[in-house]
C-alpha positions in Angstrom: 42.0 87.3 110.3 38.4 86.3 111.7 38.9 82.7 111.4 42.2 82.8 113.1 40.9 85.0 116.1 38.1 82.9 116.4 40.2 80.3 116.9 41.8 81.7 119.3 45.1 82.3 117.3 45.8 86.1 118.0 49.3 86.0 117.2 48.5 84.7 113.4 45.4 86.9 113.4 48.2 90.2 113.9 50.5 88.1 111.5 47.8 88.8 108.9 47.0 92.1 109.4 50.3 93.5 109.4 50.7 92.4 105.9 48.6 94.8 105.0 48.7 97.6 107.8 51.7 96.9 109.5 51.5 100.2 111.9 47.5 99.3 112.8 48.4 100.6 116.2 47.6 104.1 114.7 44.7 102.8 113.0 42.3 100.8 114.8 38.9 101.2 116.8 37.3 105.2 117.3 40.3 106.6 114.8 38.2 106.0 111.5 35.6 103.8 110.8 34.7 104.5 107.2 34.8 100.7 106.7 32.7 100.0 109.3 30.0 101.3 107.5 31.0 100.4 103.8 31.6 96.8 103.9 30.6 95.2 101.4 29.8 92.1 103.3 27.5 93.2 106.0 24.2 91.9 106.0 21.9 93.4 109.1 25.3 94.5 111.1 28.0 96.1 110.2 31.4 94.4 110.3 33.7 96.3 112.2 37.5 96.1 111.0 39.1 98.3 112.9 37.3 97.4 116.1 38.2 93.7 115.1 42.1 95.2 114.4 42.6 96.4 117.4 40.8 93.6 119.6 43.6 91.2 118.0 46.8 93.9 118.7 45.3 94.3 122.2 45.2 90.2 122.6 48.7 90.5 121.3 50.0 93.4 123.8 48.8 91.7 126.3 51.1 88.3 126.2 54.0 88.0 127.6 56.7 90.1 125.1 53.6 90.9 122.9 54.9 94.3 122.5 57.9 92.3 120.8 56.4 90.1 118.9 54.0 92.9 116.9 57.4 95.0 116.6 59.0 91.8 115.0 56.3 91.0 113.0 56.5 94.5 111.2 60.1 93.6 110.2 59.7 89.9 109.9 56.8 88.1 108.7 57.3 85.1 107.0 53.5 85.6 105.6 54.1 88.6 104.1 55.5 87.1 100.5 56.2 90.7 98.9 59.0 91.7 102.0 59.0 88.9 104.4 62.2 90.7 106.0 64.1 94.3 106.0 66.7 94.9 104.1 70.2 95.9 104.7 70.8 99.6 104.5 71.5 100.5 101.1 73.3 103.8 101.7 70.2 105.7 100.7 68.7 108.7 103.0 65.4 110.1 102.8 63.9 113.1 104.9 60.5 112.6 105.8 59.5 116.1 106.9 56.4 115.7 109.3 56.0 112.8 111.7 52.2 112.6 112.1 50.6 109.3 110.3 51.4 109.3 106.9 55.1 110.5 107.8 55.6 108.0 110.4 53.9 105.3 108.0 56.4 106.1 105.2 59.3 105.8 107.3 58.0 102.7 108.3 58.1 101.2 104.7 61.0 102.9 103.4 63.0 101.6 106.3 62.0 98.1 105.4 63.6 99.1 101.8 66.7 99.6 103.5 66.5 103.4 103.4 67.6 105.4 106.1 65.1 107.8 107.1 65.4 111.2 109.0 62.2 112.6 110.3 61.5 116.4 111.3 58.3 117.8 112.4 57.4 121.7 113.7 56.6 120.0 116.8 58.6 119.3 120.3 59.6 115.5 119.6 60.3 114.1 123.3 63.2 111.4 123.7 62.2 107.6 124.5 64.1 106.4 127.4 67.5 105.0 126.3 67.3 101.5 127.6 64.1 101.2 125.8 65.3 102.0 122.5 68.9 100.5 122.9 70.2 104.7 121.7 68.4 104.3 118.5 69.5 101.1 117.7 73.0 100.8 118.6 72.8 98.8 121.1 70.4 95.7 122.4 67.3 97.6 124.1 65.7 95.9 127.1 63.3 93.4 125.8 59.6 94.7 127.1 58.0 91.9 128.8 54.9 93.4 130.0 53.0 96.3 127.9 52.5 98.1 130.8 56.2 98.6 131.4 55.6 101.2 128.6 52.3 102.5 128.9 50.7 104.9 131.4 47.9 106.6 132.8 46.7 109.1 129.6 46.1 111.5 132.6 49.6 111.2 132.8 51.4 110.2 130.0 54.2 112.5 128.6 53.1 114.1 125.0 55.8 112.9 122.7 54.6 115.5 120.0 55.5 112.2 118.0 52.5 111.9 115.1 51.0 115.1 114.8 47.5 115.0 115.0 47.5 111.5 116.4 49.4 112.7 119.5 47.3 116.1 119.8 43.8 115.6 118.6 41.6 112.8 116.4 39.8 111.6 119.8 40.2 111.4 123.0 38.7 108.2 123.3 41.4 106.9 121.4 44.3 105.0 124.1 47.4 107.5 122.8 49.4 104.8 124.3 49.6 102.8 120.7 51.0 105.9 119.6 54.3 105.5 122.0 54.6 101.9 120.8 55.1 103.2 116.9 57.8 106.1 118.0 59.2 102.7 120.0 59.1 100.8 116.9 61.0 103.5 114.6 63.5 104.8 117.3 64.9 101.5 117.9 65.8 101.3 113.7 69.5 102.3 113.5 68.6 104.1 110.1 65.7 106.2 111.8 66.3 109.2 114.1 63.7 112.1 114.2 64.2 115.7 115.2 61.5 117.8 116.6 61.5 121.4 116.5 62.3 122.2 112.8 60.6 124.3 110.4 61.0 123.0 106.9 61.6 125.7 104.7 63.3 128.0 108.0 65.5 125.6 109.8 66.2 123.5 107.1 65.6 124.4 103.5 65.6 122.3 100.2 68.8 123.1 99.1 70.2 122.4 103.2 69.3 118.8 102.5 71.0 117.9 99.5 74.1 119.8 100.5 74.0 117.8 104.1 74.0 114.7 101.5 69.7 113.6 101.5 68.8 111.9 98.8 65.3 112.2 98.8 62.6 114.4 100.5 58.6 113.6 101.2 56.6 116.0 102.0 54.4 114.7 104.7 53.0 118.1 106.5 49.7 117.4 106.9 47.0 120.1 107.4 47.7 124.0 107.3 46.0 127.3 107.4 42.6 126.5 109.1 40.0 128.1 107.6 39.0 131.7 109.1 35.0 132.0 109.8 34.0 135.1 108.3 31.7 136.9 110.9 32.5 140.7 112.7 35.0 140.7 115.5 36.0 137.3 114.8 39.8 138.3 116.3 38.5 139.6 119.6 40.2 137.6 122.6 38.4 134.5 123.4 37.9 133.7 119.9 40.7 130.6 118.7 41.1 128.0 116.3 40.1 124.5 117.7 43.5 123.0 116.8 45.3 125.4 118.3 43.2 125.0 121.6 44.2 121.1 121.2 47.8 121.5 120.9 47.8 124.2 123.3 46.1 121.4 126.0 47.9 118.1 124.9 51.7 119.3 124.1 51.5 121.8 127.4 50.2 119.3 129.4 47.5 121.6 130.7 45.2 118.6 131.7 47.8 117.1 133.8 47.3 118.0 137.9 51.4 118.5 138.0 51.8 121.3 135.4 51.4 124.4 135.8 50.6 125.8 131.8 48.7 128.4 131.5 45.7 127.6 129.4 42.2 129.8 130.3 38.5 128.3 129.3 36.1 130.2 130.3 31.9 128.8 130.6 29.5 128.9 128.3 31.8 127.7 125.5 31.1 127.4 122.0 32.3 124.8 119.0 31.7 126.1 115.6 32.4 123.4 112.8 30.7 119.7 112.2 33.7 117.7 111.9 35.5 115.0 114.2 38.0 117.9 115.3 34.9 120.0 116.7 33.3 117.1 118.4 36.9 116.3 120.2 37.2 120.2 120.9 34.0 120.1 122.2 34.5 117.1 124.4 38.0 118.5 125.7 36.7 121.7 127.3 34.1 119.9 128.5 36.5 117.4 130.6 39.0 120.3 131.4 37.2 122.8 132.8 36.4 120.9 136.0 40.2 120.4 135.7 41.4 123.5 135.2 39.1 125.0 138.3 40.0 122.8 140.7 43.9 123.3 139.8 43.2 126.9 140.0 41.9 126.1 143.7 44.0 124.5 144.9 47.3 126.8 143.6 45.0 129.4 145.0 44.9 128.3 148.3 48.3 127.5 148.6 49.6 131.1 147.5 46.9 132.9 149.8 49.0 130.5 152.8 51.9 131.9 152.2 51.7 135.6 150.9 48.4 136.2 152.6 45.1 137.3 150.3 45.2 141.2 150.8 48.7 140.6 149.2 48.2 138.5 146.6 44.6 139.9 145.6 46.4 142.9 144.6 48.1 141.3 141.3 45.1 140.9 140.0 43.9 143.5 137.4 39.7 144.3 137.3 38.9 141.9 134.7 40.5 139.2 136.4 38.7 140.2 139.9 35.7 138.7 137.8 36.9 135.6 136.9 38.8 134.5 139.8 35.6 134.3 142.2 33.4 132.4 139.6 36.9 129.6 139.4 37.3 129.3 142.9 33.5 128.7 143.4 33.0 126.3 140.6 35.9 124.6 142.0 34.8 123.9 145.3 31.8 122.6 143.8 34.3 120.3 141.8 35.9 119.3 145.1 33.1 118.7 146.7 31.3 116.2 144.0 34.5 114.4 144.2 34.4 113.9 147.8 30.3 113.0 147.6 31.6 110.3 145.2 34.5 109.1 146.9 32.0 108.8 149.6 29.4 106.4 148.1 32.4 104.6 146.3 30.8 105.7 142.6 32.8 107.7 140.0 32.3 111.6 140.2 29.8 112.9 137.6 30.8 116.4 136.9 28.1 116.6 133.8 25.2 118.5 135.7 27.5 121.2 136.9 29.3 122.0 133.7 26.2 122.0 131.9 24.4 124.2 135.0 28.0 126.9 134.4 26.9 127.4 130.8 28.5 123.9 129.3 29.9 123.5 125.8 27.5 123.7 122.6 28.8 122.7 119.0 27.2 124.5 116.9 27.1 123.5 113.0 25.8 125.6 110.0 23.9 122.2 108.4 22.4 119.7 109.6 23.6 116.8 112.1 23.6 114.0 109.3 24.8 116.1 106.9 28.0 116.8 109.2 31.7 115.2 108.4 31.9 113.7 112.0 28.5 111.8 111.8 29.2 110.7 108.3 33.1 109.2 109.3 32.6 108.2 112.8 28.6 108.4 114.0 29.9 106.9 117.1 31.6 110.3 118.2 28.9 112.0 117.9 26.8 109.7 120.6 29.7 109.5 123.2 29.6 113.5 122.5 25.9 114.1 123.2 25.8 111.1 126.0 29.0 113.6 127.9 26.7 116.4 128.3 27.9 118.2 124.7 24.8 120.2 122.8 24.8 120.2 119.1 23.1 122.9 117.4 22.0 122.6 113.6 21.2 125.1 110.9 23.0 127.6 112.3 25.3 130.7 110.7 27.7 132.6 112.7 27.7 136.1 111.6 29.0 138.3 114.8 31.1 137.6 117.9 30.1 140.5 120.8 32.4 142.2 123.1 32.1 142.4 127.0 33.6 145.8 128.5 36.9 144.2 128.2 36.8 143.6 124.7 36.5 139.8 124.9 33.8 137.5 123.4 30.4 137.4 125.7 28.2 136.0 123.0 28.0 134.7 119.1 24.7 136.0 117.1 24.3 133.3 114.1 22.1 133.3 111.4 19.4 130.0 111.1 19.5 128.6 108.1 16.6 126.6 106.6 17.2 123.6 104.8 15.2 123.3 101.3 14.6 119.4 100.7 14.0 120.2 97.0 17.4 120.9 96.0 19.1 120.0 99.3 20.5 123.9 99.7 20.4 125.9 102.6 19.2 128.9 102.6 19.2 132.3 104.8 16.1 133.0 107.0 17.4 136.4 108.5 16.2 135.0 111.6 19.3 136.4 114.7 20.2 134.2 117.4 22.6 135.0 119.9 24.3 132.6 122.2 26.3 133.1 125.2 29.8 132.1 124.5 32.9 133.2 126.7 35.1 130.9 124.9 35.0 130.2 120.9 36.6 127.7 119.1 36.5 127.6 115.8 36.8 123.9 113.9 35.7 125.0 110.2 38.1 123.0 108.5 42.1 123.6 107.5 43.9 123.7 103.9 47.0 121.5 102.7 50.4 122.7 104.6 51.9 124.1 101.3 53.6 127.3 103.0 57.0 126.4 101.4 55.5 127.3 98.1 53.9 130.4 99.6 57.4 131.4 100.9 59.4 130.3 98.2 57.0 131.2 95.2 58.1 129.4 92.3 59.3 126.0 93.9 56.5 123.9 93.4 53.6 123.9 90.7 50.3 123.9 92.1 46.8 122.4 91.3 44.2 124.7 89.0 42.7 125.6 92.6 46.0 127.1 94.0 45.4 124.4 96.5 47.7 121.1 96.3 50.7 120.5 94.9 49.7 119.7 91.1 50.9 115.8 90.9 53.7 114.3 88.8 55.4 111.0 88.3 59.1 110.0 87.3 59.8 108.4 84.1 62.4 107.7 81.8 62.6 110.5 78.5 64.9 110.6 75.5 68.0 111.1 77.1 67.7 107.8 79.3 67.6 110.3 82.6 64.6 110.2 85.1 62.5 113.2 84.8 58.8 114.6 86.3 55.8 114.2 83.8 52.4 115.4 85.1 49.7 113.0 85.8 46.8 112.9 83.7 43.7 114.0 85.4 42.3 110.7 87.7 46.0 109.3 88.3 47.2 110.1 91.7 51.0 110.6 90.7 53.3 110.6 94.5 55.9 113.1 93.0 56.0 117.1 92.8 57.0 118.9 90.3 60.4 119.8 91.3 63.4 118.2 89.7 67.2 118.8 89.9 70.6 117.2 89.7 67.8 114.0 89.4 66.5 114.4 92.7 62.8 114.8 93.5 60.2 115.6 96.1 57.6 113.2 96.8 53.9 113.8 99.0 51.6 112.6 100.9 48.9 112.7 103.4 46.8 115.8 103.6 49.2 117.3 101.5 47.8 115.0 98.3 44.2 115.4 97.0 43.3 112.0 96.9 44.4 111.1 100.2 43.1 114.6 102.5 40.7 113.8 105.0 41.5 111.1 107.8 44.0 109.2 109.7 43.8 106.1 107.6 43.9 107.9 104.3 47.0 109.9 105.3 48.4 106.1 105.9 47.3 104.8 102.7 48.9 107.5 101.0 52.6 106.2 102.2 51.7 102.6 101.5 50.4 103.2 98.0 53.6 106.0 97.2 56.6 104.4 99.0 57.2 101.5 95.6 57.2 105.2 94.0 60.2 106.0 95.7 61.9 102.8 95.9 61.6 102.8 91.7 63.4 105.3 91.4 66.6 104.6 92.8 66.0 100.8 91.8 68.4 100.9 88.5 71.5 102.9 90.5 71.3 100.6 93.5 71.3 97.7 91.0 73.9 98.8 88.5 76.6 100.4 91.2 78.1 96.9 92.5 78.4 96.2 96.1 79.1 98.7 98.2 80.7 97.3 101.8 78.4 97.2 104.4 80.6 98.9 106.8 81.1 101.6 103.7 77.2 102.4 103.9 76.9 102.7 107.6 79.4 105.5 107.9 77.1 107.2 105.1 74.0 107.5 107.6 76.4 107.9 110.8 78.1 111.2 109.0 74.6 112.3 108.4 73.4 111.9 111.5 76.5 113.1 113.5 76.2 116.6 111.4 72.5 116.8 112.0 73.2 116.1 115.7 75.7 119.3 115.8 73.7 121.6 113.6 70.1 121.0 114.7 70.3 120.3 118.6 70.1 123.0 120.5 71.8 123.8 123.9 71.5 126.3 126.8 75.1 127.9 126.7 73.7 131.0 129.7 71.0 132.5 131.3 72.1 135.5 131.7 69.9 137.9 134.1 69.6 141.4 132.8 67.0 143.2 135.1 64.6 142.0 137.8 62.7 140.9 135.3 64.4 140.3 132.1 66.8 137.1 131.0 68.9 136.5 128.0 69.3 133.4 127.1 71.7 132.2 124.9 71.3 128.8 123.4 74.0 127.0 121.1 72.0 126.2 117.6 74.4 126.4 114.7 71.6 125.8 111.8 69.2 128.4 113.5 71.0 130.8 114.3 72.6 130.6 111.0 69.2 131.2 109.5 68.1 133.7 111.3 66.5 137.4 109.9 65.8 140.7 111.4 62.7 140.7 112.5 62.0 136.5 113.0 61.4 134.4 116.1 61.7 130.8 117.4 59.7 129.4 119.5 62.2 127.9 122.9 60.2 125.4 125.1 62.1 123.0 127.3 61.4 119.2 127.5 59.4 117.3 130.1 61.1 114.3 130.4 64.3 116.3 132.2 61.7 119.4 133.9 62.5 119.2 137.4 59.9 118.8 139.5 59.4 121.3 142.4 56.6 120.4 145.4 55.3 117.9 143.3 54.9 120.3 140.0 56.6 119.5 136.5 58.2 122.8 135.5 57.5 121.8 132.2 57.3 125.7 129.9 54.5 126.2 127.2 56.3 127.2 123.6 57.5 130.8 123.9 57.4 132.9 121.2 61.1 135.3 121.3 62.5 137.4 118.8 66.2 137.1 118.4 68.7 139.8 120.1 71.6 138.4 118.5 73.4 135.5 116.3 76.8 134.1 116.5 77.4 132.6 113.0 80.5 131.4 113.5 79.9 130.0 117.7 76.4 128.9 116.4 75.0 131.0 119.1 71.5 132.6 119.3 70.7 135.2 121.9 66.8 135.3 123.0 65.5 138.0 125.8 62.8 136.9 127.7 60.6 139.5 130.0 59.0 137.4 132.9 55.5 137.8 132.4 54.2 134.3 133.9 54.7 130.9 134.8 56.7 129.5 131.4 59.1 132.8 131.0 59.6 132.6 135.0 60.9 129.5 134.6 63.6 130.5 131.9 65.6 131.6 134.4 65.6 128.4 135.7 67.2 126.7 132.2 70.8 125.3 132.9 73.9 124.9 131.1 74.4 122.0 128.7 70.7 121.7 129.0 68.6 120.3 125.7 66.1 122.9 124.6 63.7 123.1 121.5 64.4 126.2 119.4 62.4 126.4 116.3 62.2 128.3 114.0 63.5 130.8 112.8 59.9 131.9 111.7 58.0 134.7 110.7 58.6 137.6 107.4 61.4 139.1 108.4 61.8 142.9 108.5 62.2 144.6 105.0 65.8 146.3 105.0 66.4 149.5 102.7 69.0 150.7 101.4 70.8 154.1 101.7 67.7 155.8 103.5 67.5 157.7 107.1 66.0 155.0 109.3 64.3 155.8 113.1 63.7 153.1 115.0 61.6 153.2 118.1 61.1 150.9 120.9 60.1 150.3 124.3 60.6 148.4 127.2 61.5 144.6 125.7 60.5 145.6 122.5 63.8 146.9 122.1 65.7 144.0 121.9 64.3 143.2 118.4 65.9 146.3 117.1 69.2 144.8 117.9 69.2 142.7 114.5 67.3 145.0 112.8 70.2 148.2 113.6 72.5 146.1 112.4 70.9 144.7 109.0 69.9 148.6 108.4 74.4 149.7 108.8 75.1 146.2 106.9 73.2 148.6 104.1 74.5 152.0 104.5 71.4 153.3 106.2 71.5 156.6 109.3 69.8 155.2 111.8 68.9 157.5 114.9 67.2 154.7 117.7 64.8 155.8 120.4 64.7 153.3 123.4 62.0 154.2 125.9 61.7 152.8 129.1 59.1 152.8 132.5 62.2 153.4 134.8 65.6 153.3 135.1 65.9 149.5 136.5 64.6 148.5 133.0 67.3 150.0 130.6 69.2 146.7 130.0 69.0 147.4 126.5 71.5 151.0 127.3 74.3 149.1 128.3 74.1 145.7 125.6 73.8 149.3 122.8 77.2 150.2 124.3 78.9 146.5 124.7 77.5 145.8 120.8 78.9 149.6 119.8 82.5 148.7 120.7 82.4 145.2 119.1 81.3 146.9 116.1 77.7 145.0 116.2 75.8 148.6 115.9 78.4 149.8 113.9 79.1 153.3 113.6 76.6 156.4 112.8 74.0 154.6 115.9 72.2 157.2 118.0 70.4 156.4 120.9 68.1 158.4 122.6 67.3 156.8 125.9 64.7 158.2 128.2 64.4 156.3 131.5 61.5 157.4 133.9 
């Protein structure tokens, strides 16, 4: 690879590395350099591989069709002896359920197999413009000549969702631009179609995919529960986990001028943790408060022109009367550095005032070397501290403190002294307190097992409780295929579920050897696909030829009856009261699914958002319990109660529209049996009892249901009890008790 790019031969210098990491667009320079540092060959400097990767994809790129050429190279290289081509679809479907890198990597070798491959990921998975990806592979997509016919301004770029943690976190140094060039890659296979907005284990179970005809299913989840800092108050508002901040900030588009999400940071802010996601929390509020001020001026301005300020100062509750002057004056300072810049034709430095307003600190309980961000990528750590970001060592969190509005003002931590002797550290008893009106918490997460935690009994786990305990498929007595545990020091691909001979395979953060990184979660699908591929080696062989045409219509059923049960459609938006909406959405397999008591999460997408006075009316992921299912229409009712920008602009949703709905999620209510049931609600709250009356009649419970509401304007929910009462939806033996005013 060296030679050849020193020789000025990019295109055989890609050739080469695709053999071994064919989708090195999501590897690469500021991802992970653990090689950088452990090359064996280094002698005073280190050699830098992915650096050197992604310099030769770049050269690449940037030729004319270079986009085409690394695509074809993934799927044709005649250097690659072990699969110089793809192969034909073999009539073979595998669900790959999570998208981020090791999903998207797996899908990438599996397809080469001749597998077709359906992805689903939790997240919203935006479309790729048709004529780019020729409708999946159907037809002839429009060859890209130039890179930058695909590519854009990360200040602007839509958030796919595609990839996971590649699209919302790792770093932001990192161009996310290679990351819309692998969802290219895949969504222009015929065998590949991904679907966003489904909760494996809610939306689509185990058993759902071998009835709808998969063949396989690998597990490719990634991180779950993040770890929860034990100190006093740490719940109080102000206080979230760092991931969540990140998706909340890349998949709303909350750093983009044109959007109007609704994502608060408040100075000084605080980091705790020591790893690569704290360091890119850390550098994120730094770079979006000056955004998020200066948005908040100028909206300001513009709503004072038109209602006036006595009017519109009037919305605003007490605690909110403090923050609104400190925004407005930070962001005239932000204006006016911009203007001082623009001025003496030098880029705006916005360092000094952050750091003047209380800045960001990340605040670790060891030391800085001892920390997993200097130890994987020391070079994120300097861009961190040359931004303006302050690292604090040795230090403890114990206690988060409450202002008079019960939200964080300051975190009191613990120093801790290290003890050279036996490299511990130990408690000195010695209280700090910082100020910190904004906490985010980057202590590290556990494996995405929740199936098993839903589901107890599905998969066997590790000694620890932790990981899925590993297996591998062999051959036994009676000549069938079968799961045997691993010895210890093996890292076996395969779970330990087994039945009808199908299996479930992982990878990722989800397996123990490969937890940690990007590029592990990567290796992981390289090293497990020939896992997969084994087993259905001796059936493919022994079965004869199947016609071509015969296996297409195997993955075109699939994927016309995942269209039709998955997708999701506004049917109405139906306005109850000033300020409530129904809307009703057409979503066979969630509605189907749904509980008393769960909730999906409805977000619309921003590639069709209309844009109003230059603003993308892009919503944020709403959270709505569900009124009412149609099992038989596939119909799912969700009220919404306009509370601020993103459930205003449900009322805006039209028909036919594409929506995300996932879910359902959450433990739904528990139902008893033969009992005398009250129910009690108020306002909205009393459209989750809707589901629950009638799961509590379905079991021969008296119910007697109090609906409370402010006034008289707001008792929607009187006249749906009524409608539902004569369709029998309430059933008979319901008693309401409504009390408007």
């Amino acid at each position: 690879m060296h030679m050849l790019k020193k020789q000025g031969d990019a295109i055989g210098s890609l050739a080469l590395i695709t053999i071994d990491n064919p989708m090195c667009a999501g590897t690469g320079h500021r991802i992970c350099n653990d090689c950088m540092k452990g090359c064996i060959f280094q002698k005073q400097e280190p050699v830098n591989i992915p650096l050197a990767e992604t310099a030769s994809l770049t050269d690449v790129l940037n030729l004319p069709y270079g986009f085409e050429i690394y695509s074809l190279l993934t799927r044709w290289n005649p250097l690659n002896a072990k699969r110089p081509y793809s192969l034909p679809y073999n009539g073979k479907n595998v669900m790959v359920v999570g998208l981020g890198p090791a999903g998207y990597t797996l899908a990438h070798y599996l397809l080469n197999e001749g597998f077709g491959v359906i992805g689903i990921d939790g997240l919203k998975i935006e479309p790729l413009p048709v004529e780019w990806t020729g409708n999946h592979g159907k037809s002839c997509p429009k060859p890209i000549k130039d890179i930058k016919e695909i590519t854009e301004n990360l200040d602007e770029r839509i958030l796919s969702g595609f990839g996971g943690v590649s699209e919302y976190g790792i770093t932001v140094r990192w161009d996310k631009n290679f990351l819309t060039m692998i969802q290219l890659m895949l969504t222009r296979r015929k065998r590949f179609r991904p679907y966003g907005g489904i909760r494996f284990g809610g939306t689509l179970t185990i058993e759902d995919a071998w009835d709808l005809g998969f063949d396989h299913i690998a597990i490719a989840t990634g991180a779950g529960r993040p770890t929860i800092v034990p100190m006093k108050n740490n719940l109080i508002r102000g206080i979230r986990q760092a991931s969540d901040f990140l998706m909340a900030l890349q998949l709303t588009g909350a750093f983009k001028k044109d959007t109007l999400s609704n994502l608060q940071v408040l100075l000084p802010a605080v980091v705790i943790g020591g790893g690569l996601t704290g360091v890119d929390t850390a550098t994120e509020l730094f770079a979006y408060y000056p955004v998020q001020v200066e948005k908040m001026l100028g909206k300001y301005e513009q709503v004072i022109a038109d209602f006036g300020e006595e009017h519109v100062m009037k919305a605003f509750d007490p605690e909110e009367l403090t923050v609104l002057p400190e925004f407005l004056e930070h962001g005239r300072a932000i204006r006016e550095e911009r203007a001082r810049a623009a001025a003496a034709g030098e880029e705006p430095n916005f360092v000094p005032l952050v750091r003047g307003w209380g800045g960001v600190s990340l605040i670790y309980r060891k030391r800085l070397q001892d920390s997993p961000a200097y130890r994987l990528n020391h070079e994120e750590v300097q861009k961190a501290l040359e931004e303006g970001i302050n690292i604090i060592e040795c230090m403890n969190p114990t206690e988060a403190v409450p202002d008079e509005f019960s939200a964080v003002k300051a975190l009191i931590f613990e120093r801790l002294e290290y003890i050279a002797e036996t490299g511990k550290f130990e408690n000195t008893g010695e209280m700090h307190e910082f100020p910190a009106k904004t906490v985010c918490v980057a202590a590290g997460t556990s494996p995405n097992v929740i199936y098993e935690k839903e589901k107890p009994g599905t998969f066997k786990m590790d000694e620890w409780r932790q990981f899925f305990q590993p297996f591998k498929v062999e051959r036994n007595g009676d000549g069938k295929l079968h799961v045997v545990e691993t010895p210890k020091g093996e890292a076996g691909f395969f779970t330990s579920y087994e039945h009808d001979g199908k299996f479930i395979s992982y990878y990722g953060d989800n397996h123990p050897t490969y937890a940690g990184n990007v590029v592990k979660a990567m290796a992981s699908a390289k090293h497990g696909y020939p896992k997969v591929v084994e087993i259905f080696a001796d059936e493919l062989a022994t079965r004869g030829e199947l016609p071509q045409a015969e296996r297409d219509a195997i993955f075109d059923a699939l994927e016309s009856k995942l269209d039709s049960e998955l997708r999701a459609y506004v049917v109405k938006v139906d306005r109850l009261t000033p300020t409530i909406v129904d809307v009703i959405v057409k979503a066979p397999l969630q509605a189907r699914k749904f509980e008393p008591g769960q909730f999906y999460r409805l977000q619309n997408f921003e590639t069709t958002a209309p844009i109003v006075d230059g603003k993308r009316l892009m919503m944020e992921g709403l959270a709505l319990t569900g009124a009412w299912v149609d099992e038989e229409k596939g119909l799912l009712s969700m009220i919404v109660l306009e509370m601020g920008t993103s459930s205003r602009l449900c009322s805006l949703l039209k028909e036919g529209e594409e929506v995300l709905v996932m879910g359902p999620t959450g433990t739904p209510t528990e139902i008893p049996e033969n009992e005398n049931v009250l129910l009690a609600g108020g306002g909205l709250g009393n459209a989750v009892l809707f589901s629950i009356a009638r799961a509590l009649r379905a079991r021969n419970n008296k119910v007697i249901y109090f609906a409370g509401y402010k006034n008289g304007a707001g008792s929607f929910q009187t006249r749906r009890d009524r409608e539902r009462d004569r369709s029998g939806y309430l059933g008979n033996g319901l008693r309401r008790r409504d009390r408007p005013g």
